[in-house]
DSSP file (Angstrom, degrees, kcal/mol; ACC not computed):
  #  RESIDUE AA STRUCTURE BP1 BP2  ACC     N-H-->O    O-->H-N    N-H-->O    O-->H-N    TCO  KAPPA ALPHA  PHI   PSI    X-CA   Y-CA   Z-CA
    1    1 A X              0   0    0      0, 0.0     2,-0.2     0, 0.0     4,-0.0   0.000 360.0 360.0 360.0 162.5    0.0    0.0    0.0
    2    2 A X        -     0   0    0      1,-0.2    45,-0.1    45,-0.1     3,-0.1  -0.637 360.0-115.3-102.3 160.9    1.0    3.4   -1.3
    3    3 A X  S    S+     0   0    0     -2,-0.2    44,-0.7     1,-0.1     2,-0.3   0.408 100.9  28.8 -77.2   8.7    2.1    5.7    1.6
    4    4 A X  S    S-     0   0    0     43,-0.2    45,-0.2     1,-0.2    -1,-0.1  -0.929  77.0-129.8-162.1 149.0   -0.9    8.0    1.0
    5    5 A X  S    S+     0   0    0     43,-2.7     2,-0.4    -2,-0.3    44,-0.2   0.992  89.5   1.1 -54.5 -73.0   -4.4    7.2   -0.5
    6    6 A X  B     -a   49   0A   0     42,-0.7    44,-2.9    -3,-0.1     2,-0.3  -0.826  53.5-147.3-126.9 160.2   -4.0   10.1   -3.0
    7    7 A X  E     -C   69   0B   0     62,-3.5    62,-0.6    -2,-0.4     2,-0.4  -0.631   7.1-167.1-123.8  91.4   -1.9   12.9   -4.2
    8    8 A X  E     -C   68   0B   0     42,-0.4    44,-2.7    -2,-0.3     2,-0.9  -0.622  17.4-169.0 -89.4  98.0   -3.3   16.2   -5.6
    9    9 A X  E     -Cd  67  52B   0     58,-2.0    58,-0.9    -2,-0.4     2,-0.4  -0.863   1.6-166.5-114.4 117.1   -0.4   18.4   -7.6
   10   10 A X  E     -Cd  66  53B   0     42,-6.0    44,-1.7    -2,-0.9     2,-0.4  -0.894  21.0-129.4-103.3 138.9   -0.8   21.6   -8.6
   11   11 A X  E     + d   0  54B   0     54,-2.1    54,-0.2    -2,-0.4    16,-0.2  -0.503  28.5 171.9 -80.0 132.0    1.1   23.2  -10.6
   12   12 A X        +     0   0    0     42,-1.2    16,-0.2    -2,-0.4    -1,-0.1   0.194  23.4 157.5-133.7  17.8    2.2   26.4   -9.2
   13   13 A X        -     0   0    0     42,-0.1    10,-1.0     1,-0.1     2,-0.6  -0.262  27.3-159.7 -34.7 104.6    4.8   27.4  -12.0
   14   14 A X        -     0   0    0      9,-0.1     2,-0.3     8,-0.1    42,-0.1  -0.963  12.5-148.5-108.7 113.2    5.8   31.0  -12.5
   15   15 A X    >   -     0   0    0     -2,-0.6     3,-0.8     4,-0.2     6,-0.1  -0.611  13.5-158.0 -83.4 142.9    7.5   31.6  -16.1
   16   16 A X  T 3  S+     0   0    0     -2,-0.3     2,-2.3     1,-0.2    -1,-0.2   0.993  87.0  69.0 -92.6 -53.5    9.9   34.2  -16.2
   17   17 A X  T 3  S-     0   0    0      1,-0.2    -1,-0.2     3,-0.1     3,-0.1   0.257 104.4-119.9 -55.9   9.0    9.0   34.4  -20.4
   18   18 A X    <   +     0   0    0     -2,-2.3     2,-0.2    -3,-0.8    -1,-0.2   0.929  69.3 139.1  43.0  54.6    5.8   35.8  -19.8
   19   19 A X        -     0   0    0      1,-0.1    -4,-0.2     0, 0.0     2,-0.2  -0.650  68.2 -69.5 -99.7-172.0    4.3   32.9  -21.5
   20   20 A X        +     0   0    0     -2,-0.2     2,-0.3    -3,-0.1    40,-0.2  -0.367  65.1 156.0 -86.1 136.8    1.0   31.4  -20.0
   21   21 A X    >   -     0   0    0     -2,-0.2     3,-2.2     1,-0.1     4,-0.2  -0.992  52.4-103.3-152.1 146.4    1.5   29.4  -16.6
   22   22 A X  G > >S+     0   0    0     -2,-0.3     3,-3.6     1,-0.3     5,-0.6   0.915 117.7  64.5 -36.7 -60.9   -0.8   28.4  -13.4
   23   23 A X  G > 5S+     0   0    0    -10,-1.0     3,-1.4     1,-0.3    -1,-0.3   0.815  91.1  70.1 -36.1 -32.7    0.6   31.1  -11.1
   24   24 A X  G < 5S+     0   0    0     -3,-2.2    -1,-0.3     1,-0.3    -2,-0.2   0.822 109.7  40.8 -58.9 -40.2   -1.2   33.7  -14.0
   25   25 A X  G < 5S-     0   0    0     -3,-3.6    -1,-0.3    -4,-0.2    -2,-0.2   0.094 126.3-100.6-120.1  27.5   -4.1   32.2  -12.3
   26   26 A X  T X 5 +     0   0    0     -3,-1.4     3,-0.6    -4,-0.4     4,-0.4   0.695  60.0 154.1  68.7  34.0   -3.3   32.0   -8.7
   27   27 A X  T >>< +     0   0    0     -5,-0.6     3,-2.2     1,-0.3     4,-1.7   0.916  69.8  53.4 -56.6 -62.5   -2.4   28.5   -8.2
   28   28 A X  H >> S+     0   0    0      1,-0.3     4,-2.5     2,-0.2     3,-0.8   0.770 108.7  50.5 -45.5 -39.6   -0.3   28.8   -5.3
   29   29 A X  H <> S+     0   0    0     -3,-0.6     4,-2.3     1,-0.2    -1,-0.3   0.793 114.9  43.1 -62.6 -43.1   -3.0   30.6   -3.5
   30   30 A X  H <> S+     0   0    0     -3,-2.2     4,-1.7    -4,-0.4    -1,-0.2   0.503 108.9  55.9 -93.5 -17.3   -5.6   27.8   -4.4
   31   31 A X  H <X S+     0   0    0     -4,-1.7     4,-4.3    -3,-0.8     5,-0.3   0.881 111.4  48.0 -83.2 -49.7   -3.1   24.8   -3.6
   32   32 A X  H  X S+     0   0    0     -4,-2.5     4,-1.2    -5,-0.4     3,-0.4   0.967 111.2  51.9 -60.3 -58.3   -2.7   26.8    0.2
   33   33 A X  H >X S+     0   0    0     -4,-2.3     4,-2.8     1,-0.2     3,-1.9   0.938 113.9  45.6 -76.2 -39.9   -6.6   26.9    0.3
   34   34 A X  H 3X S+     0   0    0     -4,-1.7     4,-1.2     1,-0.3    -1,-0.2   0.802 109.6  46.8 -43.3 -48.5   -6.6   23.2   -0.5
   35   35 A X  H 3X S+     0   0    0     -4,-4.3     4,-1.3    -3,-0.4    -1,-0.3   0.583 111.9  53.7 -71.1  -3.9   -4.3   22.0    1.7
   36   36 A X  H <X S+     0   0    0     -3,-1.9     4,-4.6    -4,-1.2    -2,-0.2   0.781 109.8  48.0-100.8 -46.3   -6.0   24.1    4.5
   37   37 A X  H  < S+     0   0    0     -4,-2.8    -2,-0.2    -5,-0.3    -3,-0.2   0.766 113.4  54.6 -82.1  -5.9   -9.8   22.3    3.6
   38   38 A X  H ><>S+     0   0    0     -4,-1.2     5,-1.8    -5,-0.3     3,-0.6   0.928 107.0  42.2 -15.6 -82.6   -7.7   19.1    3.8
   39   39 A X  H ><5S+     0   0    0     -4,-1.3     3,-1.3     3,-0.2    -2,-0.2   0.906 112.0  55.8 -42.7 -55.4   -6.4   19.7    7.2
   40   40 A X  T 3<5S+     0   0    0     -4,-4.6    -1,-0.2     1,-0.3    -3,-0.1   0.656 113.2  47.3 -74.8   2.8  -10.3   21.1    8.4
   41   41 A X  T < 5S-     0   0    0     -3,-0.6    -1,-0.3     0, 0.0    -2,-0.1  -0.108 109.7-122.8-141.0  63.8  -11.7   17.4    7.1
   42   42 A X  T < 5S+     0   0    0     -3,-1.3    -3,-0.2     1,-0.1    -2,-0.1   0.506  72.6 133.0  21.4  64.7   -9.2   15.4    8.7
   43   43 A X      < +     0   0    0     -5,-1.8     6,-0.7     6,-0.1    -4,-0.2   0.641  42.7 102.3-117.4 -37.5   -8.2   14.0    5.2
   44   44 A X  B     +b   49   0A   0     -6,-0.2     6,-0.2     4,-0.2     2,-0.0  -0.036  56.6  24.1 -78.5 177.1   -4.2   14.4    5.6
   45   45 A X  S >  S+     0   0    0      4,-0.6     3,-2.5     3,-0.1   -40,-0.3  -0.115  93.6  10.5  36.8-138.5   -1.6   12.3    6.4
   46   46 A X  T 3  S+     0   0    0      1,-0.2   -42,-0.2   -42,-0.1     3,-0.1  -0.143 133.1   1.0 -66.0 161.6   -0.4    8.8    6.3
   47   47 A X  T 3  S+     0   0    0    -44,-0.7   -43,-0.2   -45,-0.1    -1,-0.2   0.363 125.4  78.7  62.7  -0.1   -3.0    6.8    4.2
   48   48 A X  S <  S-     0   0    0     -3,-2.5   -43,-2.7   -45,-0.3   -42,-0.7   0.392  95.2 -42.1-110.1-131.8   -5.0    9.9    3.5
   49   49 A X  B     -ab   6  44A   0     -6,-0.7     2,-0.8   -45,-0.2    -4,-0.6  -0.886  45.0-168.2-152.9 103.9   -4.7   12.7    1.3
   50   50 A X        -     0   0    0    -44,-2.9     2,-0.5    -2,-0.2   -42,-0.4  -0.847   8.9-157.6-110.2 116.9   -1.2   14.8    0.3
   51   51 A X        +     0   0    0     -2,-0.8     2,-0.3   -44,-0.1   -42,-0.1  -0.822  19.2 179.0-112.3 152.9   -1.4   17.9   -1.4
   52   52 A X  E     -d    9   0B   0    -44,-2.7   -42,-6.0    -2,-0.5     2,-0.6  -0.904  28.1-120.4-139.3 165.8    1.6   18.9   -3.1
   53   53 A X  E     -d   10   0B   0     -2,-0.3   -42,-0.2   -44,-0.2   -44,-0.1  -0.870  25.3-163.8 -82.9 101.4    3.1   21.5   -5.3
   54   54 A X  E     -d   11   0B   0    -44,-1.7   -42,-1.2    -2,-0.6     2,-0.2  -0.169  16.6-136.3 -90.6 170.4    4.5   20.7   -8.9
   55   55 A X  S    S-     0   0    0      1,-0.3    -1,-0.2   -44,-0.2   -43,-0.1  -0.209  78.8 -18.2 -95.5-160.1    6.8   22.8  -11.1
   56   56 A X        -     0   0    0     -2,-0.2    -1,-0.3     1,-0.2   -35,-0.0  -0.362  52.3-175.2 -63.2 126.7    5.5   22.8  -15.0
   57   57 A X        -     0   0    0     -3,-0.1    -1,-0.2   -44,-0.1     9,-0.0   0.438  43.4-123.2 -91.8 -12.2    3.2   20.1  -15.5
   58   58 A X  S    S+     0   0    0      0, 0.0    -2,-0.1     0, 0.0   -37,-0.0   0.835  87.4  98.0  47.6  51.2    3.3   21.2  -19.2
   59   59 A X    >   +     0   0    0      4,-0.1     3,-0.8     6,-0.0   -38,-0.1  -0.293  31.7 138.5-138.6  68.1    0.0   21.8  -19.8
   60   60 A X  G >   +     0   0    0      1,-0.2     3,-1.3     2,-0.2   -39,-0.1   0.785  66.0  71.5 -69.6 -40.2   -0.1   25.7  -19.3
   61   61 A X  G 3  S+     0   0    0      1,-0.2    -1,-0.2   -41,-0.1     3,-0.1   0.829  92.7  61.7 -61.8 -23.7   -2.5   26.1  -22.5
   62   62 A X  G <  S-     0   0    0     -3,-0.8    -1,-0.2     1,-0.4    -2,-0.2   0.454 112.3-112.2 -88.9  10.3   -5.6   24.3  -20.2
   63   63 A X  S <  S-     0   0    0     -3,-1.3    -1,-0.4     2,-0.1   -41,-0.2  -0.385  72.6  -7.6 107.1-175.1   -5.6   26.8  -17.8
   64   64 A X  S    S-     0   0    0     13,-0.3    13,-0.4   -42,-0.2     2,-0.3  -0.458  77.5-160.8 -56.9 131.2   -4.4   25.9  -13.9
   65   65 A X        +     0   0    0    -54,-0.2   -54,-2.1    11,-0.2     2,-0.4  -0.915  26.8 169.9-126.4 148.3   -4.0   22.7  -13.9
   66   66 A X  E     -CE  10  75B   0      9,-2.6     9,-2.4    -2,-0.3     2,-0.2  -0.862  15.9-154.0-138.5 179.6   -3.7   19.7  -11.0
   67   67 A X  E     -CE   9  74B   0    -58,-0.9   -58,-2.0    -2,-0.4     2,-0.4  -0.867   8.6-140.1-170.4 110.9   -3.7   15.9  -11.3
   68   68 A X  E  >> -CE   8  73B   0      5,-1.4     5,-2.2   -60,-0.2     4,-1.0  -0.847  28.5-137.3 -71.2 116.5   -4.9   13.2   -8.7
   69   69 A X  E  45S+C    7   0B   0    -62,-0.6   -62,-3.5    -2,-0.4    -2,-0.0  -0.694  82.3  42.8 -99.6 135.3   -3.0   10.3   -8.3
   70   70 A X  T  45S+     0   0    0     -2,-0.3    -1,-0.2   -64,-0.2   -64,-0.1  -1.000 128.7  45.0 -99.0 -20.3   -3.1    7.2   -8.0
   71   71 A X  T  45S-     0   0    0      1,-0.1    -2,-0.3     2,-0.1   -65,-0.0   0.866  95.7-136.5 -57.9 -39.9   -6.1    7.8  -11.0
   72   72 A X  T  <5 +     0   0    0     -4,-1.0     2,-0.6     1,-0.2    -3,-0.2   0.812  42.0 160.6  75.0  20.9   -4.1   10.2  -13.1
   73   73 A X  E   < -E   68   0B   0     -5,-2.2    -5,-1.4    28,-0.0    -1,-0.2  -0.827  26.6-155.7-135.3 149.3   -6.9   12.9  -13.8
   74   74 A X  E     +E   67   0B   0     -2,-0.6     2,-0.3    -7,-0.2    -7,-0.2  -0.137  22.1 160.8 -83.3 171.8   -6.3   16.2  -14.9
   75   75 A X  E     -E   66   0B   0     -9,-2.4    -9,-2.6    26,-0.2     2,-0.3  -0.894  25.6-146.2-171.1 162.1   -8.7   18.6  -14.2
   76   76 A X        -     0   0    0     24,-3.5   -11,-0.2    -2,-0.3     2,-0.1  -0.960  15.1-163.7-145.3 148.7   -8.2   22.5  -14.1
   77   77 A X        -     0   0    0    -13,-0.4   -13,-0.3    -2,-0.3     3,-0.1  -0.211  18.8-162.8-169.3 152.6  -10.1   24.5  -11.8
   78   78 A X        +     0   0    0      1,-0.6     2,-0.3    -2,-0.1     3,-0.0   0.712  66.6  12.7-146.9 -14.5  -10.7   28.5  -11.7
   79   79 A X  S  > S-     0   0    0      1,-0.1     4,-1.3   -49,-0.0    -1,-0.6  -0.936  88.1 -74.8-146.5 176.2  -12.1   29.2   -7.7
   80   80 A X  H  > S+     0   0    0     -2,-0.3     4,-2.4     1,-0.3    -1,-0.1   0.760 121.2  54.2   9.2 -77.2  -12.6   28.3   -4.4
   81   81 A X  H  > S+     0   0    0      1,-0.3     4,-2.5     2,-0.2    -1,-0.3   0.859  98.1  56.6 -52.6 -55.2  -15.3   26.2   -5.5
   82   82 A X  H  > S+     0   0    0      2,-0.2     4,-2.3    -3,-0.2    -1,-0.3   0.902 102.6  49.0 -45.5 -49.3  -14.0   24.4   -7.8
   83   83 A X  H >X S+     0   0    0     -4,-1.3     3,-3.4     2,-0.2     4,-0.8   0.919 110.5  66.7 -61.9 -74.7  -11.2   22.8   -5.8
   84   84 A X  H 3X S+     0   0    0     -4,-2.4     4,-1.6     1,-0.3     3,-0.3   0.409 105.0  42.4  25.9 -83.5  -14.6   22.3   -3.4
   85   85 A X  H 3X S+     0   0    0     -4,-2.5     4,-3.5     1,-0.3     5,-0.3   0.816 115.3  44.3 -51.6 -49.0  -16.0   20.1   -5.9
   86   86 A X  H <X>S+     0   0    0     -3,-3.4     4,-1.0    -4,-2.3     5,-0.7   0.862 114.1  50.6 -77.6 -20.1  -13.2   18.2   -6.6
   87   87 A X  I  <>S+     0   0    0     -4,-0.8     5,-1.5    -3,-0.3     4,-0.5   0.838 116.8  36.9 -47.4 -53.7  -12.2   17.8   -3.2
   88   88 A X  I  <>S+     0   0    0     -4,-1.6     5,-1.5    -5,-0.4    -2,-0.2   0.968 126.5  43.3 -85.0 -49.2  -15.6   16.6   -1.9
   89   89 A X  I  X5S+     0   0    0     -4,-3.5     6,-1.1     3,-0.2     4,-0.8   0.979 130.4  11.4 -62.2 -86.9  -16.2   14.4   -5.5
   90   90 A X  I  <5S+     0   0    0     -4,-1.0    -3,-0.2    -5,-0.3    -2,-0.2   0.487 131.3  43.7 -81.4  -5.9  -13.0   12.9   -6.2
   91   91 A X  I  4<S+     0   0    0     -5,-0.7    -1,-0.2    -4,-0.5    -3,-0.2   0.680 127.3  27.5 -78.5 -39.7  -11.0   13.2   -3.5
   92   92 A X  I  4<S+     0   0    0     -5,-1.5    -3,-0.2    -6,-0.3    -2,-0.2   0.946 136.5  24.2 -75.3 -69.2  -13.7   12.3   -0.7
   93   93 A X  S  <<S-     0   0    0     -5,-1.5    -3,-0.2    -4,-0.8    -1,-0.1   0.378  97.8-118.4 -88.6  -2.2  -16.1    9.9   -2.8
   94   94 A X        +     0   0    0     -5,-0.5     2,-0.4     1,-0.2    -4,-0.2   0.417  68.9 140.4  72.7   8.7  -13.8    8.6   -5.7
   95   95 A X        -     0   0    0     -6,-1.1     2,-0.7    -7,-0.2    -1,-0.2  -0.632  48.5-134.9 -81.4 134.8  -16.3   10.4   -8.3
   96   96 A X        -     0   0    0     -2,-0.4     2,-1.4    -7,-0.1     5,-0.1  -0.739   6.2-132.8 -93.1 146.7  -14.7   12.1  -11.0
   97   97 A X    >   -     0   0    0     -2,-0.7     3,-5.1     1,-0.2     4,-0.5  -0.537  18.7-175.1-115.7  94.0  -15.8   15.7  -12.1
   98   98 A X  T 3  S+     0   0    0     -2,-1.4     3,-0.2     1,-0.3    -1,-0.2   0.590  72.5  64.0 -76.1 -17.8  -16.0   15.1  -15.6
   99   99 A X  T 3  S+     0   0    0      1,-0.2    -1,-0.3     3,-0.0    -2,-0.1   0.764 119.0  26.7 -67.6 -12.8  -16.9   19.5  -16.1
  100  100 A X  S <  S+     0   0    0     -3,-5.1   -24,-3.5   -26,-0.1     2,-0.8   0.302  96.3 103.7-127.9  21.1  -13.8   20.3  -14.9
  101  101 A X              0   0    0     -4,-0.5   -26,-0.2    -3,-0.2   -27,-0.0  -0.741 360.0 360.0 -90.5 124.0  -11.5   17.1  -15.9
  102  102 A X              0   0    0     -2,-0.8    -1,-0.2     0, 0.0   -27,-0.2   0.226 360.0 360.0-106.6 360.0   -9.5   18.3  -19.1
């Protein structure tokens, strides 16, 4: 067994070339609110839930993007709410949330 249930990496990538990257849309900010509604529904640590921070995931063009693991699906996200969803649907209940899954 893997040392945590799942792994949710967002990509939090600031390009110095001004070309398009997650940060443009305020990933780091949205990875901190995640790991913080994590924490408040006891979902972290071993066997649970790790959220982590990627460099370029190289898919910049789809907007911010994360990817849950052990599943492998992208999805890319634009508030609050959204991580919400994906949180409470595919993180919690194993559903995936096929409006915001690129």
């Amino acid at each position: 067994m893997s040392y945590f249930e799942k792994h949710v990496f967002f990509c939090t990538n600031q390009r110095e070339d001004g070309k398009a990257c997650c940060q443009d849309h305020g990933a780091q900010a949205l990875r901190d609110y995640a790991k913080q509604r994590v924490k408040a529904l006891d979902l972290r640590g071993k066997g649970k839930v790790r959220i982590n921070s990627a460099g370029c995931l190289d898919r910049c063009g789809e907007g911010p993007v994360i990817v849950v693991y052990p599943e492998g699906v992208w999805y890319t996200y634009v508030d609050k709410e959204d991580i919400d969803e994906i949180i409470e649907e595919h993180v919690v209940h194993g559903r995936v949330v096929e409006r915001l899954k690129i």
